[in-house]
C-alpha positions as CSV (number, residue, x, y, z in Angstrom):
1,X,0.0,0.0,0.0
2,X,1.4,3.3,-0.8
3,X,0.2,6.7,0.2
4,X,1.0,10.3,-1.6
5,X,1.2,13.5,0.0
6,X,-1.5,14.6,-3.3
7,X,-4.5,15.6,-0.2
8,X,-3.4,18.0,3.0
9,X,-4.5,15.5,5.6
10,X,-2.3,13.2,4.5
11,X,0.6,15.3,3.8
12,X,-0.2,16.8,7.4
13,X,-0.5,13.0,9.1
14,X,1.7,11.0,7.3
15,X,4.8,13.2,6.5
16,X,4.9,15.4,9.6
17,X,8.9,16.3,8.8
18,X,8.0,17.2,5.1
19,X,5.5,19.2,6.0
20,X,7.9,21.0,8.8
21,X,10.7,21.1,5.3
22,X,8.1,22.0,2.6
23,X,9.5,18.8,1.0
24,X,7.4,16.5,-1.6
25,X,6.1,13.1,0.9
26,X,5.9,9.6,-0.2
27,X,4.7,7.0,2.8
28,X,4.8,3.1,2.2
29,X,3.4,0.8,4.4
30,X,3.7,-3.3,3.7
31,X,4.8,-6.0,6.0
32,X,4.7,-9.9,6.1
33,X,3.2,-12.2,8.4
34,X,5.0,-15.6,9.2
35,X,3.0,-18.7,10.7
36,X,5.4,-22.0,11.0
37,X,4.8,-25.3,12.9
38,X,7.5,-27.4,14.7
39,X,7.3,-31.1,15.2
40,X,9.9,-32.8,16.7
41,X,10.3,-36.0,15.0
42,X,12.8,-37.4,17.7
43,X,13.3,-37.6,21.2
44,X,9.5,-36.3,23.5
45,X,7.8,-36.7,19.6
46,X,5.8,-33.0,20.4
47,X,5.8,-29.7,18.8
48,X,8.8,-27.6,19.8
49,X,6.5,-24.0,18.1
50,X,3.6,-22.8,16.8
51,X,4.3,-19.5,16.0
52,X,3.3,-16.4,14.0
53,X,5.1,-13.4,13.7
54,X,3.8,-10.4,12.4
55,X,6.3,-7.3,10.9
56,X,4.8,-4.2,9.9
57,X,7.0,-1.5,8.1
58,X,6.9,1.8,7.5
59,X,9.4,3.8,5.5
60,X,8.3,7.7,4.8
61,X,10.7,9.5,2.1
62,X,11.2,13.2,2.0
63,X,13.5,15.0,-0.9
64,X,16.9,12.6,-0.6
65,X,16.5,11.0,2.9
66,X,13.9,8.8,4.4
67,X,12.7,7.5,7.9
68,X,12.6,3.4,8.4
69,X,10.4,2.0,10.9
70,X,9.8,-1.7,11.3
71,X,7.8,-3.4,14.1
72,X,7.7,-7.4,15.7
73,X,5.1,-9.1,17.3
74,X,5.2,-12.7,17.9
75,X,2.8,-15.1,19.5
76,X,4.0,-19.1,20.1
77,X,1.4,-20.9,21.4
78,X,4.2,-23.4,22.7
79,X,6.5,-21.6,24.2
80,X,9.4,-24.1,24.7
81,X,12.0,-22.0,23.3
82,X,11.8,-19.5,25.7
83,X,12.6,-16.8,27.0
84,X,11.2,-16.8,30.5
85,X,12.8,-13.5,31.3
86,X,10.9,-10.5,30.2
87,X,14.1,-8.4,29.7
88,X,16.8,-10.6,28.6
89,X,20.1,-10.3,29.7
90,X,22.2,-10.1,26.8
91,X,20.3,-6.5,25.9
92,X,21.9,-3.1,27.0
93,X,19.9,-0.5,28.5
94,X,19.0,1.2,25.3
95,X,17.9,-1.9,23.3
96,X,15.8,-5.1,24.2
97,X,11.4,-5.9,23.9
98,X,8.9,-4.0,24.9
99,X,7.4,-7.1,26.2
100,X,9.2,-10.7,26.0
101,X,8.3,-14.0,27.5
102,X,8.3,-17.5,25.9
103,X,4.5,-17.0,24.5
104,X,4.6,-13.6,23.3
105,X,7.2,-10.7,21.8
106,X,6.5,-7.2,21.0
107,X,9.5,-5.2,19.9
108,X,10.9,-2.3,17.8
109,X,12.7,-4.5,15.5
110,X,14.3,-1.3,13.1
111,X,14.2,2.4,13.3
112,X,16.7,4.4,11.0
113,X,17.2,7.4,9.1
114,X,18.9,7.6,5.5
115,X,20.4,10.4,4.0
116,X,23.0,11.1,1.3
117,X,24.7,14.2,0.2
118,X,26.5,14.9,-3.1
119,X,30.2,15.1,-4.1
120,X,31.5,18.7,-4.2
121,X,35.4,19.3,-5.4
122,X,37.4,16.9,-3.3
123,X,34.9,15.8,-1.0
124,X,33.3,12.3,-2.0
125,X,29.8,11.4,-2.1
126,X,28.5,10.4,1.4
127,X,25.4,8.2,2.3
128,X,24.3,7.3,6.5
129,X,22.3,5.8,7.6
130,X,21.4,6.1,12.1
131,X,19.6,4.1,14.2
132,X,18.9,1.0,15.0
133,X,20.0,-1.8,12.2
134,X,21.4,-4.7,11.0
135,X,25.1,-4.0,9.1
136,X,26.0,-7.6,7.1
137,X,29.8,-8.2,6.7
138,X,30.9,-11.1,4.9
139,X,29.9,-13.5,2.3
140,X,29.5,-16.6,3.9
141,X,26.8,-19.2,3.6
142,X,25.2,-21.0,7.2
143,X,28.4,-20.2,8.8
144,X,29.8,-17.0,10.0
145,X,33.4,-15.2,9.4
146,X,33.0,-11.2,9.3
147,X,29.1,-11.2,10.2
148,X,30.3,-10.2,13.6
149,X,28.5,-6.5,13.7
150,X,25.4,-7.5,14.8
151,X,24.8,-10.1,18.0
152,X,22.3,-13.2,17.2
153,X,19.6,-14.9,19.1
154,X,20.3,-18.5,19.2
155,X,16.4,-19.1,20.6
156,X,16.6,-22.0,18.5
157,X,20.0,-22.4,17.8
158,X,21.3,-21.4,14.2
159,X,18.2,-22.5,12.7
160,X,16.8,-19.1,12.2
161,X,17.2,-17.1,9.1
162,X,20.0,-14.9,9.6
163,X,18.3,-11.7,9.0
164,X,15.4,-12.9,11.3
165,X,18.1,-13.8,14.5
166,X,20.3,-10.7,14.2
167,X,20.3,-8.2,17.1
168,X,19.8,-5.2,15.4
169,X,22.0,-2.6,17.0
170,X,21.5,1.5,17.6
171,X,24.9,2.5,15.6
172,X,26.2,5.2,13.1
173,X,26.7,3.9,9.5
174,X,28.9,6.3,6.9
175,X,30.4,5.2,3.8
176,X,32.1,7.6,1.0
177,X,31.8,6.6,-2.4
178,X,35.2,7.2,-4.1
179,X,34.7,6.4,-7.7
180,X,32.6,3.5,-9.0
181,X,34.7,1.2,-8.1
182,X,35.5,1.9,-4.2
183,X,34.0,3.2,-1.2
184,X,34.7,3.4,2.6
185,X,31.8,2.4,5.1
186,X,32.5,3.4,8.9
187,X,30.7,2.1,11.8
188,X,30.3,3.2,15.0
189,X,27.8,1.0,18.0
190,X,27.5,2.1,21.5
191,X,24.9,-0.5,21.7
192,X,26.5,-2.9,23.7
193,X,23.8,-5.4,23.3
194,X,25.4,-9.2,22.8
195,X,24.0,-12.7,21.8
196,X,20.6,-13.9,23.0
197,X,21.6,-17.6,24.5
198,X,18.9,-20.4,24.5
199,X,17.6,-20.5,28.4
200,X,17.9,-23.5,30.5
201,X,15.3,-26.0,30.0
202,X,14.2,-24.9,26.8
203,X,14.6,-26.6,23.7
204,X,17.7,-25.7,22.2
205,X,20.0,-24.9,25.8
206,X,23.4,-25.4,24.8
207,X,24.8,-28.5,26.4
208,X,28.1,-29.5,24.5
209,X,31.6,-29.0,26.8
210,X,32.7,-26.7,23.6
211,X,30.6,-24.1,25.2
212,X,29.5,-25.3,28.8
213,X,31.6,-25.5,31.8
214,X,31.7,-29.6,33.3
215,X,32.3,-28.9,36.9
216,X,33.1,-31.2,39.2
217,X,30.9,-31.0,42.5
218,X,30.8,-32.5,46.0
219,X,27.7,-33.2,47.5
220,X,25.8,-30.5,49.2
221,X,28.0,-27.9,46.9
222,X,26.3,-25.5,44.8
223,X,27.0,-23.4,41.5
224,X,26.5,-19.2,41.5
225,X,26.5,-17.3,38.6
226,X,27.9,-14.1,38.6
227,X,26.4,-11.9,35.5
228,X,27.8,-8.6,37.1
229,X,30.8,-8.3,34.2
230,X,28.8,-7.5,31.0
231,X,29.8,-4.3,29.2
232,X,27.1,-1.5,29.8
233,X,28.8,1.9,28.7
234,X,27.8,3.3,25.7
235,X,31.0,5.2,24.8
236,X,33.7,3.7,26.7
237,X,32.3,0.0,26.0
238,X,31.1,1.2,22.3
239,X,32.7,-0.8,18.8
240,X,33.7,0.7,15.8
241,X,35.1,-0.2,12.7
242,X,35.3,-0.1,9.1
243,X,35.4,-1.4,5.7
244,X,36.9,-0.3,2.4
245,X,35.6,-2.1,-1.0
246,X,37.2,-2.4,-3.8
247,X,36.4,-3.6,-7.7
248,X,39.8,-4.4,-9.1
249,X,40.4,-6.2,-12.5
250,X,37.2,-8.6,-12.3
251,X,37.8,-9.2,-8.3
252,X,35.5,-7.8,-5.8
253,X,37.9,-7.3,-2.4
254,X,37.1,-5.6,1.1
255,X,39.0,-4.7,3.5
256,X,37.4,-5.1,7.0
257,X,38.4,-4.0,10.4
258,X,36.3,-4.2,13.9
259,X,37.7,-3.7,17.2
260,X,34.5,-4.8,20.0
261,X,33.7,-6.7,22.6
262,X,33.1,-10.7,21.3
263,X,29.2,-11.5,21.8
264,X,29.8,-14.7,23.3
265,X,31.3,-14.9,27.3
266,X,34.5,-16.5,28.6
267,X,32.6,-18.4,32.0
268,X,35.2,-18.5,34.2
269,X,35.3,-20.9,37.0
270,X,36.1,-20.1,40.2
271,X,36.1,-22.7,43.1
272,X,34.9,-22.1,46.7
273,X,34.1,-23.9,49.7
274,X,30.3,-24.2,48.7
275,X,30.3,-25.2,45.2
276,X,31.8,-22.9,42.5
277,X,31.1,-19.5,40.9
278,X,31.2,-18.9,37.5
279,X,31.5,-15.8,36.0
280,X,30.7,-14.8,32.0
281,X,33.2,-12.1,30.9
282,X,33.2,-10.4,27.5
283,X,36.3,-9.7,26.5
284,X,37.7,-7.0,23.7
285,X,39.0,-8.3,20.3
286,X,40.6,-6.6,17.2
287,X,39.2,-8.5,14.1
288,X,41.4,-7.9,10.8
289,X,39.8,-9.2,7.7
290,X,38.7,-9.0,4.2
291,X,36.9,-11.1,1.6
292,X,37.5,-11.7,-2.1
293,X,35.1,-13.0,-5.0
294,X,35.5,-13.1,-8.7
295,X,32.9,-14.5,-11.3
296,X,34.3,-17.1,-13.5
297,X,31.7,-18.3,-16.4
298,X,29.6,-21.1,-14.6
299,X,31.5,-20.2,-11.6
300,X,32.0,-17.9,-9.2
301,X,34.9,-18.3,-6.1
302,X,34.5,-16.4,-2.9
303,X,37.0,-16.4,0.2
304,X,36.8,-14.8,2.8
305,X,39.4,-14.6,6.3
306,X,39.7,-13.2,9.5
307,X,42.0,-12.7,12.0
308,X,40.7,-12.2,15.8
309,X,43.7,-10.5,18.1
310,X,42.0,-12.7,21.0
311,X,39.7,-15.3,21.5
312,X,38.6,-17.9,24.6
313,X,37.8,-21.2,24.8
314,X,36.8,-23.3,27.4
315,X,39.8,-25.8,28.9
316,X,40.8,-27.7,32.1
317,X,43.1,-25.4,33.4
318,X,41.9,-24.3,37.0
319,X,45.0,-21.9,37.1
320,X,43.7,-20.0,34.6
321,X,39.6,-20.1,35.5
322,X,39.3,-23.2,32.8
323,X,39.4,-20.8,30.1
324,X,42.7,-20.6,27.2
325,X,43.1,-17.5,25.5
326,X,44.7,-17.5,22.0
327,X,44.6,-15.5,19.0
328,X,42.7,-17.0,15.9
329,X,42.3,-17.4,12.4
330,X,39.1,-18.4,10.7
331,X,38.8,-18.7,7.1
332,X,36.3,-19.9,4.3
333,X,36.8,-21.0,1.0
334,X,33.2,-20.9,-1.2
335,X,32.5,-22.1,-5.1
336,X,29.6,-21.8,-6.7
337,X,28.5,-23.3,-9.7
338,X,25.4,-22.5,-12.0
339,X,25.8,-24.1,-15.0
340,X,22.2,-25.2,-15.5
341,X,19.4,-23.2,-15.8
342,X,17.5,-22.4,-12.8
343,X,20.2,-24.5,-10.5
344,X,22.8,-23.9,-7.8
345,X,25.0,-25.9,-6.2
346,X,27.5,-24.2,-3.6
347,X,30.1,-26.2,-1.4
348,X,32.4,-24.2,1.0
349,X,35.6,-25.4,3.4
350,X,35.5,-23.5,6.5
351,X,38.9,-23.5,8.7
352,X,39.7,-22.3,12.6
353,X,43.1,-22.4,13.8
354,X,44.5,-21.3,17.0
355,X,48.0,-19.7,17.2
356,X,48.2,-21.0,20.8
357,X,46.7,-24.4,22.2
358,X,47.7,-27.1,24.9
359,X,45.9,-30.4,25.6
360,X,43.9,-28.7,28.1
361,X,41.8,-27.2,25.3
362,X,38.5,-28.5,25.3
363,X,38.2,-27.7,21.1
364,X,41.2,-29.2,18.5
365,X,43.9,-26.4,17.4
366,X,42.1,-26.7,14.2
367,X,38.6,-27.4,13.5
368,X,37.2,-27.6,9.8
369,X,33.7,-27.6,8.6
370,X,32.6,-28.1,5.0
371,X,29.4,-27.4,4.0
372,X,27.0,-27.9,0.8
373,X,24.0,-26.1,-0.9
374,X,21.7,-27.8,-3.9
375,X,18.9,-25.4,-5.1
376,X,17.0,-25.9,-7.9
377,X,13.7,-23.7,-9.1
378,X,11.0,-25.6,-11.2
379,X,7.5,-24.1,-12.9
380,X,9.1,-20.6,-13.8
381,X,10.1,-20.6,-10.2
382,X,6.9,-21.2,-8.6
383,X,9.0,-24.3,-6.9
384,X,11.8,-24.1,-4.9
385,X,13.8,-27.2,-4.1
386,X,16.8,-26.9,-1.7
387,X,19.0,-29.1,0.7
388,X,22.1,-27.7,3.1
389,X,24.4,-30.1,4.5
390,X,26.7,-28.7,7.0
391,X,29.5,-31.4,8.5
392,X,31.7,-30.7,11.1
393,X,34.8,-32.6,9.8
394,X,36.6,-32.6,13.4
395,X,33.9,-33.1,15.7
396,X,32.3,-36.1,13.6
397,X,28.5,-34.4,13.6
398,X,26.6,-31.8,11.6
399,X,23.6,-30.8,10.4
400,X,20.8,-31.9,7.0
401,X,18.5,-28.9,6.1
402,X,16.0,-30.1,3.0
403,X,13.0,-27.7,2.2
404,X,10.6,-27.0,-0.5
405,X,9.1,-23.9,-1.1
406,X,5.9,-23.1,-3.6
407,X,5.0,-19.7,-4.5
408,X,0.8,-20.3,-4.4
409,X,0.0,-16.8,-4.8
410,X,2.4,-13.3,-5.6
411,X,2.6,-12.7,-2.1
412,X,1.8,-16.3,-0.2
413,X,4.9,-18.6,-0.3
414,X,4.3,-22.4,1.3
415,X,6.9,-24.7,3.0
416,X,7.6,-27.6,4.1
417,X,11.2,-28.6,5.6
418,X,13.3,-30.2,7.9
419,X,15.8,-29.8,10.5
420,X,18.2,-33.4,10.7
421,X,20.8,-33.5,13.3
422,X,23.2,-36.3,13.5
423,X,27.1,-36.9,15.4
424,X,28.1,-36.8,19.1
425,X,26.7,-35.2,21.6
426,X,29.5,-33.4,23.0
427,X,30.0,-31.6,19.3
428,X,28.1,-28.3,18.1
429,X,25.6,-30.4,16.0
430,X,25.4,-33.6,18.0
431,X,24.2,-31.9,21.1
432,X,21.1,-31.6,19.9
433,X,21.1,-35.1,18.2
434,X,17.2,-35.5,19.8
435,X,16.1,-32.4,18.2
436,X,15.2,-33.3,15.1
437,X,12.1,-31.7,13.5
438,X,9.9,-30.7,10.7
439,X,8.5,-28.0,9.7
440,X,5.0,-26.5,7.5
441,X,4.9,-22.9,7.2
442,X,3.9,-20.3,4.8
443,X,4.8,-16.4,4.5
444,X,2.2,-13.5,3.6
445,X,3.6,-10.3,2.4
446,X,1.1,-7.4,2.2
């Protein structure tokens, strides 16, 4: 639906700031409406969601810039994948729901403002946007590298679209366009919101000893968490970093930078008489990285690195609070190939090495992942066919992702899918080897 300033009342109602400007006013309004069913097919046999989610947008333009508003409500009638809190932790003071809890969500999802001003002499074109938002680094598939800006909700794991699990963040958002072949983007965040952790007891709490402490307990001796250690101040706690793109001879390249606080904790462990404390820290990190992809006929290569100055890991070390700390390299290598009509197939080696590792290390010094993507569109793309494969080479376990898609109407798509985990349960993908699912959903756009 879209509305013209053409009658007073609705240049009056609907573009207040034009009206203050003496600007011409355009106001669109459209939004989708998501309804999708969970059945676990393994372990209780019972429906893990039945959800809808509802998000409105509004976007009003005046002369070159325009306001971005978009809404979430969501209603489970399930409720096992949490949260229980109303306000969950991992929020900062100026982000987080209006109302949360593990039947219902009502939230400001994105609010922004875009504006661009032209090049004049030596001073490059400039766009910004400001508010709240989601900034994609990175040109991974299923797995991230650079997609570090914005925290994620792992409310039911990584199973989420990744637009849809994103934290989006208040931040500042520059970029100068050189020429057209290069620009700089520049970000700053003093939102110091982090990543939203499945809750204990619901369905996807992490379990594995990758990512949760195995203490050793006496009888009678109890466990404290201490949560006091997050960071909270919008300027001396804020990130910022940036990243320069480049088209050179066929290549696209980037140059990316970030220094900010990782959104996952290093839970020390502290022992006392009663039982044991253990206390989540965030900790900073400079990320160095870039990505590079080039178009090849059929084909079409993408890499894509990334150094992080510091990173934790859980180990049994009691000296040091069972955590190692170790600068680390993570790396992907992508090809896709499209050499039939209407087809894809994608297969990508991701690789994490640590610069410094013992035996106490609860992950290897090097873990690799591959993963693969078949897609194929039938019925001038009123059929969508697609499996992902993701196997964790290291840990022996992974995860099988088939779905179908059918366009019924323009704006009504239908699904039905799956969610197939297999391996050990101490790795990423075997922990939740009981969790196995399918899905029937459909998205309305209006």
């Amino acid at each position: 639906m879209k509305l013209y300033a053409g009658k007073p009342l609705y240049f009056a109602v609907l573009c207040p700031a034009a009206l203050m400007l003496s600007l011409s006013c355009r106001a669109d309004f459209s939004g989708t409406l998501d309804q999708e069913w969970a059945y676990g097919t393994a372990g209780t046999h019972e429906s893990q969601k039945f959800e809808s989610i509802i998000e409105p947008e509004w976007r009003e333009f005046w002369g070159e810039s325009s306001i971005t508003a978009r809404a979430r409500l969501r209603a489970d009638t399930v409720g096992s994948l949490g949260a229980e809190k109303r306000r969950p932790i991992n929020y900062s003071k100026m982000n987080g729901p209006v109302y949360n809890d593990a039947h219902a969500e009502l939230t400001l999802r994105e609010l922004y403002i875009d504006g661009a001003m032209e090049s004049h002499g030596a001073i490059p074109e400039m766009t910004w946007r400001m508010g709240k938002q989601q900034v994609v680094w990175g040109q991974a598939d299923g797995l991230k590298v650079l997609d570090v800006v914005n925290p994620q909700s792992y409310r039911e794991f990584i199973l989420d679209q990744f637009d849809d699990s994103r934290i989006p963040l208040w931040m500042l958002n520059v970029s100068w366009i050189f020429d057209n072949s290069s620009s700089l983007q520049v970000l700053w965040v003093p939102d110091t919101s982090v990543h939203e952790l499945a809750e204990v007891g619901s369905t996807y709490q992490m379990t594995t000893p990758l990512l949760v402490p195995r203490l050793r307990l006496a009888p009678g001796q109890q466990v404290q968490v201490d949560t006091d250690h997050s960071p909270s101040n919008a300027f001396e706690d804020s990130d910022a970093g940036f990243r320069y793109s480049i088209f050179w001879r066929g290549w696209d390249l980037t140059l990316n930078y970030f220094y900010h606080y990782q959104d996952t904790p290093a839970i020390y462990q502290i022992a006392t008489p009663s039982g044991a404390i253990l206390r989540p820290e965030y900790k900073r990190d400079h990320l160095f990285g870039g990505t590079a992809s080039n178009a090849m006929g059929d084909f079409t290569l993408r890499t894509e690195f990334g150094y992080h100055s510091d990173s934790y890991f859980l180990a049994d070390s009691p000296a040091s609070g069972g955590i190692q700390n170790s600068p680390e390299i993570a790396s992907v290598i992508g090809l896709d190939w499209q050499g039939l009509s209407d087809t894809l197939i994608s297969v990508q080696w991701f690789q994490s090495y640590l610069l410094k590792s013992d035996l106490s290390t609860q992950r290897h010094q090097t873990e690799h992942t591959l993963t693969g993507l078949a897609r194929r569109n039938f019925q001038n793309d009123t059929w969508e066919a697609q499996v992902l494969v993701l196997h964790a080479i290291t840990q022996h376990d992974g995860l099988v992702r088939p779905k179908v898609t059918h366009a019924l109407l323009s704006q009504l798509d239908v699904w039905i899918a799956a969610d197939l985990f297999y391996g050990r349960t101490k790795g990423l993908y075997g922990q939740f080897d009981h969790n196995d699912r399918i899905l029937l959903g459909f998205e309305l756009g209006f």
